[in-house]
C-alpha positions in Angstrom: 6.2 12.9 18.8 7.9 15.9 17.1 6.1 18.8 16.5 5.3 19.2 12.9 7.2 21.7 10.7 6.2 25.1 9.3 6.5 23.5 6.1 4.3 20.6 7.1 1.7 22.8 9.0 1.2 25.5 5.7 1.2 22.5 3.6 -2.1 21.1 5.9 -3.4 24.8 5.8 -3.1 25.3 2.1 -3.7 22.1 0.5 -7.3 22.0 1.0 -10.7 23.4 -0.2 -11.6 27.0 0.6 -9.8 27.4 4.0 -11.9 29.7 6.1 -9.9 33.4 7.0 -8.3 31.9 10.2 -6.2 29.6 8.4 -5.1 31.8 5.9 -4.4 34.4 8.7 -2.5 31.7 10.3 -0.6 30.9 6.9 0.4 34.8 6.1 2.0 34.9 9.9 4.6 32.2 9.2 5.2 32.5 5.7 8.4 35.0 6.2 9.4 31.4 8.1 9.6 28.9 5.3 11.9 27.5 3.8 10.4 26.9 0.7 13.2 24.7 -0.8 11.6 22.1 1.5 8.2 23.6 0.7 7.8 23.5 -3.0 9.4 19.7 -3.4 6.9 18.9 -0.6 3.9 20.1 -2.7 4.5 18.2 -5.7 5.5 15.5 -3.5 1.7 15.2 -2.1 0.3 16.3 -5.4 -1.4 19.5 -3.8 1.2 22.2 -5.7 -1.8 23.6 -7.8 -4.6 23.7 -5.0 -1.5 25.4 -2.9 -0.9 28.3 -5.3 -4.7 28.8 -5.6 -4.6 29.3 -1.8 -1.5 31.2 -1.8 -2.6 33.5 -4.7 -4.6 34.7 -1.4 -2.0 35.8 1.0 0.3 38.8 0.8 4.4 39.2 0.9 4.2 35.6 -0.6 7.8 36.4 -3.1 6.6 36.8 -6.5 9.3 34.1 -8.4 7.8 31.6 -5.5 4.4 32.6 -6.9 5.6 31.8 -10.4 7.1 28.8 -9.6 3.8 27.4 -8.5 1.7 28.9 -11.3 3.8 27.0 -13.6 2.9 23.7 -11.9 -0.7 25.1 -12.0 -0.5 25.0 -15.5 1.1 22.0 -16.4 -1.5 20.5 -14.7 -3.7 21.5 -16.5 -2.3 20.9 -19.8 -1.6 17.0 -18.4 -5.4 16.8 -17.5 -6.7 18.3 -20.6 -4.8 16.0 -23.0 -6.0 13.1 -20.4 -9.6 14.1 -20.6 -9.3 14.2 -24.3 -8.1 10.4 -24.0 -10.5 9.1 -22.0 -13.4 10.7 -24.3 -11.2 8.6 -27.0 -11.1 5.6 -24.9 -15.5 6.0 -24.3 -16.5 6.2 -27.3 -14.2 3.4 -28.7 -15.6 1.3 -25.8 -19.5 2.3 -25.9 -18.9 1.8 -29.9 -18.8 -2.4 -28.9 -21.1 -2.0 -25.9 -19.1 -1.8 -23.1 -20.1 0.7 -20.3 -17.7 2.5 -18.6 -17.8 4.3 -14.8 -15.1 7.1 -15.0 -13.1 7.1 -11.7 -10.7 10.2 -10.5 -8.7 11.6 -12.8 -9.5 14.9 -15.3 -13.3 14.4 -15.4 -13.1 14.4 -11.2 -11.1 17.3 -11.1 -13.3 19.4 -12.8 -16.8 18.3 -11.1 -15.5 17.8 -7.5 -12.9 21.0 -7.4 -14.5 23.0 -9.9 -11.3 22.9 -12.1 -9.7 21.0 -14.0 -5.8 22.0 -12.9 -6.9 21.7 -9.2 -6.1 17.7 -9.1 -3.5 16.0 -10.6 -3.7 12.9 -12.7 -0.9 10.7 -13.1 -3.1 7.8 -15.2 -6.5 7.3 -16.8 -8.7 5.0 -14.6 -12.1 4.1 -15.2 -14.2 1.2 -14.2 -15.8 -1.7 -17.2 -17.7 -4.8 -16.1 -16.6 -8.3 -15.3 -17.6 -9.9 -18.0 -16.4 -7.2 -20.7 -12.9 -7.1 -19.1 -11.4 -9.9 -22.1 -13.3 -7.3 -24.9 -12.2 -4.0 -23.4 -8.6 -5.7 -23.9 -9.1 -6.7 -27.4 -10.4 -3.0 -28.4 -8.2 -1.0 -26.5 -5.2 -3.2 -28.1 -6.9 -2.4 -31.5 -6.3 1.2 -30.8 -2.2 1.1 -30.1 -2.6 0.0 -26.4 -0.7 -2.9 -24.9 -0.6 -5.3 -21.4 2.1 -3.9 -19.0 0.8 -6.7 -16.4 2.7 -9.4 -18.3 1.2 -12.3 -15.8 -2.0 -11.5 -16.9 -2.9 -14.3 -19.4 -1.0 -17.3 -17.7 -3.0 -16.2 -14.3 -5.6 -14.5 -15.5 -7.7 -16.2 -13.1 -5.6 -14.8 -9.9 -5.8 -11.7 -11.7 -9.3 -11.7 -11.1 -9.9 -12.8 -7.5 -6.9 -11.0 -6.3 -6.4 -7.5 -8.3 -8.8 -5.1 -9.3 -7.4 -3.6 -12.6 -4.7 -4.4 -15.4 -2.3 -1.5 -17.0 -1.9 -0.7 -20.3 -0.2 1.5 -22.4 0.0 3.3 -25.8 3.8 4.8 -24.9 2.3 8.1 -24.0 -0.6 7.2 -21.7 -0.8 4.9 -18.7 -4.7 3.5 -18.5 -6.2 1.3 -15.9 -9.3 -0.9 -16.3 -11.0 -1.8 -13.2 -13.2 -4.8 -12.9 -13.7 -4.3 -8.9 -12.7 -1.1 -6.7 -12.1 -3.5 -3.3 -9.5 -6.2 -3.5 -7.4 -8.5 -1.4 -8.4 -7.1 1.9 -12.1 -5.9 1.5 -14.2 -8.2 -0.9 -17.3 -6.8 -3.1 -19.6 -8.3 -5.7 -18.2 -6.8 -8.7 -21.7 -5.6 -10.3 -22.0 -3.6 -6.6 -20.1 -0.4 -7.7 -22.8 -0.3 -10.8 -25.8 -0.1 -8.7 -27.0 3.7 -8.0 -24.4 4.9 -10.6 -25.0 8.4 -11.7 -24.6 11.0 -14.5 -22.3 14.2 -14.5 -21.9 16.9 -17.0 -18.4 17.9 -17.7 -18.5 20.8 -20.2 -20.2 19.4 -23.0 -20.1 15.8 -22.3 -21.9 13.3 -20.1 -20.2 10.5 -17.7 -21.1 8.0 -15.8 -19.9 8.3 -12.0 -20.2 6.6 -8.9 -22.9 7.5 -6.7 -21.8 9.3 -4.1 -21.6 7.3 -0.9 -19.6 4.4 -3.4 -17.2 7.0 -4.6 -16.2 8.3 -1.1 -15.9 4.5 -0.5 -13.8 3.3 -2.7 -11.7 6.3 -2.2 -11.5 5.8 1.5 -10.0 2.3 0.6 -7.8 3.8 -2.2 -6.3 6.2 0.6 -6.1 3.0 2.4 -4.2 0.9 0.4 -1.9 3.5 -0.5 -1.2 3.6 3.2 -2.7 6.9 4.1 -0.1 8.7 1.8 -0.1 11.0 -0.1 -1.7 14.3 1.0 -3.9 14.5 -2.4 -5.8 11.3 -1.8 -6.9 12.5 1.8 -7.5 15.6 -0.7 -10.1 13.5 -2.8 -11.8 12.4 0.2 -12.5 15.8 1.2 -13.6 16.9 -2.0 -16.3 14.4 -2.6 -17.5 15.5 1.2 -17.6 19.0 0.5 -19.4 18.5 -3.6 -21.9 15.7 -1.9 -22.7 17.8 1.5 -26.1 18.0 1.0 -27.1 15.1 -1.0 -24.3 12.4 0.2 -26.8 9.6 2.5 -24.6 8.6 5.4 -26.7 6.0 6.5 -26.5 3.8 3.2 -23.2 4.4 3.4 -22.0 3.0 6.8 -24.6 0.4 5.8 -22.8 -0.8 3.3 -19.2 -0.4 4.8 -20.4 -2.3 7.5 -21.9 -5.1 5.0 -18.2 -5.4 3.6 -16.3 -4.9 7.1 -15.1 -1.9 6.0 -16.8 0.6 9.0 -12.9 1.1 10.8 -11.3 2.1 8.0 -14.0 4.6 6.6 -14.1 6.3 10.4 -10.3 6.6 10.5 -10.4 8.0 6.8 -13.3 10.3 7.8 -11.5 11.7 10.8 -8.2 12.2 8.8 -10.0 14.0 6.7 -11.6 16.4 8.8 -8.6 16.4 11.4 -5.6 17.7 8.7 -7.8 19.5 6.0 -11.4 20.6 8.0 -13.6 18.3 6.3 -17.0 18.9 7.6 -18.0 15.3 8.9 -20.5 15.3 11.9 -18.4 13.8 14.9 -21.2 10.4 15.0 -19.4 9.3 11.6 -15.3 10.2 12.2 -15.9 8.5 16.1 -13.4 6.2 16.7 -15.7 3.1 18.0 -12.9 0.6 19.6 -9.5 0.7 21.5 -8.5 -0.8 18.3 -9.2 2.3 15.7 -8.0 4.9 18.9 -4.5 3.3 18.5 -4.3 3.1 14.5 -5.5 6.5 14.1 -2.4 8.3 15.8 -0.1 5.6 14.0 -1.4 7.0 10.9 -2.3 10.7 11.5 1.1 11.7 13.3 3.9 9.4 12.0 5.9 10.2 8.8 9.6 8.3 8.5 12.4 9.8 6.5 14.9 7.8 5.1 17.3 9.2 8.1 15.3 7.6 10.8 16.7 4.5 9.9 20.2 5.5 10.9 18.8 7.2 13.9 17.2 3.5 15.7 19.6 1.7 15.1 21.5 1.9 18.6 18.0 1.1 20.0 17.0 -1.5 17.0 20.5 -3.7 17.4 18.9 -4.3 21.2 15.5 -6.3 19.7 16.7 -7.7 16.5 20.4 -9.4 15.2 18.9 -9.4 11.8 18.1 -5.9 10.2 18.1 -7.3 6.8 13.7 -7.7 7.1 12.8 -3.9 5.6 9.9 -4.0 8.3 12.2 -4.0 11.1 12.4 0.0 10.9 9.1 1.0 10.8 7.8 -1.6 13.1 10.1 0.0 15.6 8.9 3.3 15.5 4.8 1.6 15.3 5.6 -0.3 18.6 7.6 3.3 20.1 4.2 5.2 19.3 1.8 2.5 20.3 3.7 2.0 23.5 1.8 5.3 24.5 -1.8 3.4 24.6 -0.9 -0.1 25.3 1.8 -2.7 26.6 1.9 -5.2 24.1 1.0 -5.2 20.5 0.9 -8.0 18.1 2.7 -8.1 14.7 1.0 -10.0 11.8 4.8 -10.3 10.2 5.4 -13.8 9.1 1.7 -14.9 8.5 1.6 -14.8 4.9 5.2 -17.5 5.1 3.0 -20.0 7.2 -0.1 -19.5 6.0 0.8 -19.6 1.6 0.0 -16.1 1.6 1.5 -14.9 -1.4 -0.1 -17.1 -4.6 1.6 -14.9 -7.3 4.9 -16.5 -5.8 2.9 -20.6 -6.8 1.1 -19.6 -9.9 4.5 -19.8 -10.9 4.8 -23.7 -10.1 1.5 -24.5 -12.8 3.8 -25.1 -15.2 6.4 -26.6 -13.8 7.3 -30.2 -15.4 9.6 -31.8 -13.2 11.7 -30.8 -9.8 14.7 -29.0 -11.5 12.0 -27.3 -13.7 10.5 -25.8 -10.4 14.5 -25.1 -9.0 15.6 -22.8 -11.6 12.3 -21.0 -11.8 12.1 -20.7 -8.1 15.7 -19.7 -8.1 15.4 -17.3 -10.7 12.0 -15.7 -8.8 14.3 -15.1 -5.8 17.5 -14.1 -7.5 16.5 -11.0 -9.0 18.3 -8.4 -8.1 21.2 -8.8 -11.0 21.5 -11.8 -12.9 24.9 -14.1 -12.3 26.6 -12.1 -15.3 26.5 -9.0 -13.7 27.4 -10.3 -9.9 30.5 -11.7 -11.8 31.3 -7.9 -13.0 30.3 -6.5 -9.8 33.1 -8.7 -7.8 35.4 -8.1 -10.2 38.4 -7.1 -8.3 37.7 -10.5 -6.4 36.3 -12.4 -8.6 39.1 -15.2 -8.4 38.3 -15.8 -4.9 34.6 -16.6 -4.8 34.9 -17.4 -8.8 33.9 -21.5 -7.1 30.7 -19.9 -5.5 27.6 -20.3 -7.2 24.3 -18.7 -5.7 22.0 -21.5 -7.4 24.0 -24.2 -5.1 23.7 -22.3 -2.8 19.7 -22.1 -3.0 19.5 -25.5 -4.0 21.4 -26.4 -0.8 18.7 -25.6 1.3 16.4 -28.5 0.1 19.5 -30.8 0.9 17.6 -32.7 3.4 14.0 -32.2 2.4 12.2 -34.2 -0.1 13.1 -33.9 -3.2 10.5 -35.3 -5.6 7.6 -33.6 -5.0 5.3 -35.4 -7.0 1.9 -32.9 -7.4 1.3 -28.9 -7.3 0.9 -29.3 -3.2 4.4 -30.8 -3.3 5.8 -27.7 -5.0 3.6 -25.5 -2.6 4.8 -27.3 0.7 8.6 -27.1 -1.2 8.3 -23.4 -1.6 7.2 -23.1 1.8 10.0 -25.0 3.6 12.6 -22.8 1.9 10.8 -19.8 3.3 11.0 -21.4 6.7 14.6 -22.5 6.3 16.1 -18.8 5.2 14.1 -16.3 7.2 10.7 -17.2 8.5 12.6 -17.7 11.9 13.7 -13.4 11.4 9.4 -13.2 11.6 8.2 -15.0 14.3 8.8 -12.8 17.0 6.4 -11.2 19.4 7.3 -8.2 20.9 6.5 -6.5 24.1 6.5 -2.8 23.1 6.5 -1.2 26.2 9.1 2.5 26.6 10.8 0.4 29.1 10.9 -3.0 27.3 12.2 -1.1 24.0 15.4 -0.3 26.3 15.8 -3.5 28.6 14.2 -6.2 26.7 13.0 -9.8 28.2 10.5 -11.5 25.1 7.8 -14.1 26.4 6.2 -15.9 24.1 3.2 -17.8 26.7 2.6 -21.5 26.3 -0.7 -21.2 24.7 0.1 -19.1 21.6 3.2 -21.4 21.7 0.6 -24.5 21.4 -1.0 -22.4 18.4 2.2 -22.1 16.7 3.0 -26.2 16.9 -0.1 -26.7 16.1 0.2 -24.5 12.4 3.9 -26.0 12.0 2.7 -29.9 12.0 -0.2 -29.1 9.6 1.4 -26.5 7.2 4.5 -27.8 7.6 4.5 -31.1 8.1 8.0 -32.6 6.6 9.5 -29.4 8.3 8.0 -30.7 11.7 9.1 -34.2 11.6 12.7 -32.9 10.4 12.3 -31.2 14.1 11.2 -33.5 15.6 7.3 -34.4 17.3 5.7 -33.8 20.6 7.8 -32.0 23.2 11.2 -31.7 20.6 9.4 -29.7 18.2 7.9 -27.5 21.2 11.3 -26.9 22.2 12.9 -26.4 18.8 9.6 -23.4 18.2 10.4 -22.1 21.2 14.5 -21.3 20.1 13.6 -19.9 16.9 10.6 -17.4 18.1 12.4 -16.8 21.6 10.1 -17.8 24.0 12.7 -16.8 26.6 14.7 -14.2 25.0 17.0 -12.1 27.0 19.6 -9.3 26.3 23.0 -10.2 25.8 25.9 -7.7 24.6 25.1 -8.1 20.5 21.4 -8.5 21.3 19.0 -10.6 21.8 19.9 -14.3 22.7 18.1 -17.3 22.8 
């Protein structure tokens, strides 16, 4: 991998809490090296430009119209987070008025107890955390007081909303809020009333809040940092400063107790190690060990890659080898993942086309509740997929050549897909199964590829797909699938026809890879 930038390595060296004199020795030696046109965009980029001038208030021959550059950032922090603070004190009492309890989460309050100032963090919206039940009355008051829904989808699936999210956004026009009911979703599940347990009280000037205890705070933070994909720099930031403000009080062992309750132990080591590896957070080594072969090949992945939108351009000559179809966003990335990975093992399996087979994606069926008959469900599916610009505005687009393709109409198009399936689906599993075959039919086949990732492999490529996973695959077809199965064919025809579209033998031909 390529060594990181000065820009990149001050960044690390500044954007943390109290860096010890060997890093800011370190910092003053390059500084007459950086470029800070890349440095100050990079700052604000991560959301550390206020903790940076703190830090660089420190050195010497920093330029002084640099130094004011980043004082002013200092300060509009703090004027953002002040006018914040005063609306969440707003947004309390309003709430604790009709009973409802709130847990503050990040934001102003956070900035001030965990960094000891309230300009040191940034806040970009007003979180906090109500209970389950009081999630339908915080609405009501918060609208009564000038806010509104920006999840539209809300009401008609409220119920999905609940299982599958963990907070709604609203808005007055001049602040963005978000109510939490949970603080794990989707991929880590918790009893909402967990975060409530062992909740504490903070002083914050002259007011009182209630905050997560300690170990829950750094937990739900390591899964924020998580599903943010380990970006930016300030929430790595966060997780350092609730190890620093906790050191002596923060119980490790309830906490990997409870991560491991909710199968959350691999994430909080690679979090915990992120955060002591870029910005010195003082973890013993027991708690940031990587356990498995599994966490030792994530961690690099996450701790040393960052793609620019350059890099694109850069694999294609090697990409155009694996793949015909570039159109899949994943392709890029995935390419680089497999490059990196291909330095601790031989073969690494994608998840990419799981959610197609397996109805992962229920915001895209809610839709079909409602649906009254099939060319109800068509134009609401079509719509749902055509979203880019709507037919007007293709018409305008092609303009110059619009009496050509004038006798082209996208919606035949899409509705020419089900030209040979069934079509009068008869029940919500009907609609499900429909949705599902167009998936399959446009570009589940791009998906359902499994790559050997090997240096070697990435230049002279020969895909093998064995017999067993191939069996596995059948056998998900004919029971997800099963009008798409019998349109292939049964038994050994359908085995055959699976084993053209995911390439069981796949070799390299001179526009890539053919079946």
């Amino acid at each position: 991998m390529k060594r990181v930038t000065i820009e990149t390595e001050l960044l690390f060296s500044l954007g943390r809490i109290n860096p010890d004199q060997t890093i800011l020795d370190r910092a003053t030696s390059v500084i007459n090296e950086v470029d800070w046109q890349i440095f100050i965009p990079l700052t604000v980029k991560h959301g550390v430009t206020s903790l940076v001038y703190k830090n660089l208030s420190k050195l010497e021959n920093v330029p002084q119209d640099i130094l004011n550059k980043f004082v002013n950032g200092y300060n509009n922090t703090i004027r953002l987070n002040m006018l914040m603070a005063a609306e969440l004190d707003k947004i309390i009492e309003v709430l604790s008025s009709r009973n409802i309890d709130v847990i503050t989460l990040k934001g102003p309050v956070a900035s001030e107890v965990l960094f000891g100032d309230i300009g040191l963090y940034p806040s970009g919206d007003i979180d906090f955390l109500v209970k389950m039940r009081d999630i339908g009355k915080t609405r009501e008051v918060l609208e009564s007081v000038g806010y509104h829904m920006e999840d539209k989808g809300f009401d008609e699936y409220r119920e999905y909303y609940l299982k599958e999210h963990y907070h709604v956004s609203m808005s007055n026009g001049k602040f963005t809020i978000e109510p939490h009911w949970n603080l794990f979703m989707r991929y880590f599940t918790t009893p909402p009333d967990f975060w409530w347990e062992d909740s504490i009280i903070i002083s914050s000037g002259e007011r009182q809040y209630t905050f997560l205890s300690p170990e829950k705070n750094l937990l739900y933070n390591s899964f924020r940092l998580f599903y943010k994909g380990f970006t930016p720099l300030r929430f790595v930031l966060f997780v350092s400063a609730i190890i620093e403000h906790y050191k002596d009080t923060m119980n490790w062992k309830k906490l990997f107790d409870y991560a491991r309750r909710y199968h959350f132990e691999s994430v909080l080591r690679i979090t915990l190690k992120l955060a002591h590896d870029i910005l010195g957070a003082q973890v013993f080594p027991r708690y940031r060990y990587l356990k498995n072969n599994r966490m030792m090949l994530l961690y690099p992945m996450i701790s040393r890659m960052v793609l620019k939108a350059e890099d694109m351009i850069k694999c294609l000559p090697a990409l155009v080898w694996s793949l015909e179809d570039l159109r899949l966003g994943q392709s890029y990335p995935n390419f680089y993942a497999s490059q990196l990975a291909s330095n601790f093992v031989k073969v690494c399996l994608s998840g990419a086309g799981g959610d197609e087979i397996f109805a992962g994606y229920p915001w895209r069926y809610y839709r079909l509740l409602e649906c009254k008959n099939y060319n109800d469900y068509m134009i609401d599916y079509y719509h749902y997929w055509q979203r880019l610009m709507p037919e007007p505005t293709v018409q305008r687009l092609l303009g110059p050549i619009h009496d050509e393709v004038k006798h082209i109409n996208t919606e035949d198009i899409f509705r020419d897909v089900f030209s040979g399936h069934k079509l009068s689906p008869s029940g919500l599993e009907d609609y499900i199964n429909h949705s599902l075959y167009f998936e399959a039919k446009t570009f589940l086949h791009g998906l359902l590829m499994v790559e050997d990732i090997t240096y070697e492999t990435l230049r002279h490529r020969e895909l093998v797909l064995d017999e067993e996973n191939l069996g596995h695959l059948v056998e998900v077809f004919e029971y997800r699938l099963p009008e798409l199965a019998r349109e292939f064919g049964d038994g050994e025809h359908l085995r055959q026809r699976l084993a053209e579209l995911t390439g069981i033998r796949m070799t390299r031909g001179p526009q890539g890879i053919q079946p």
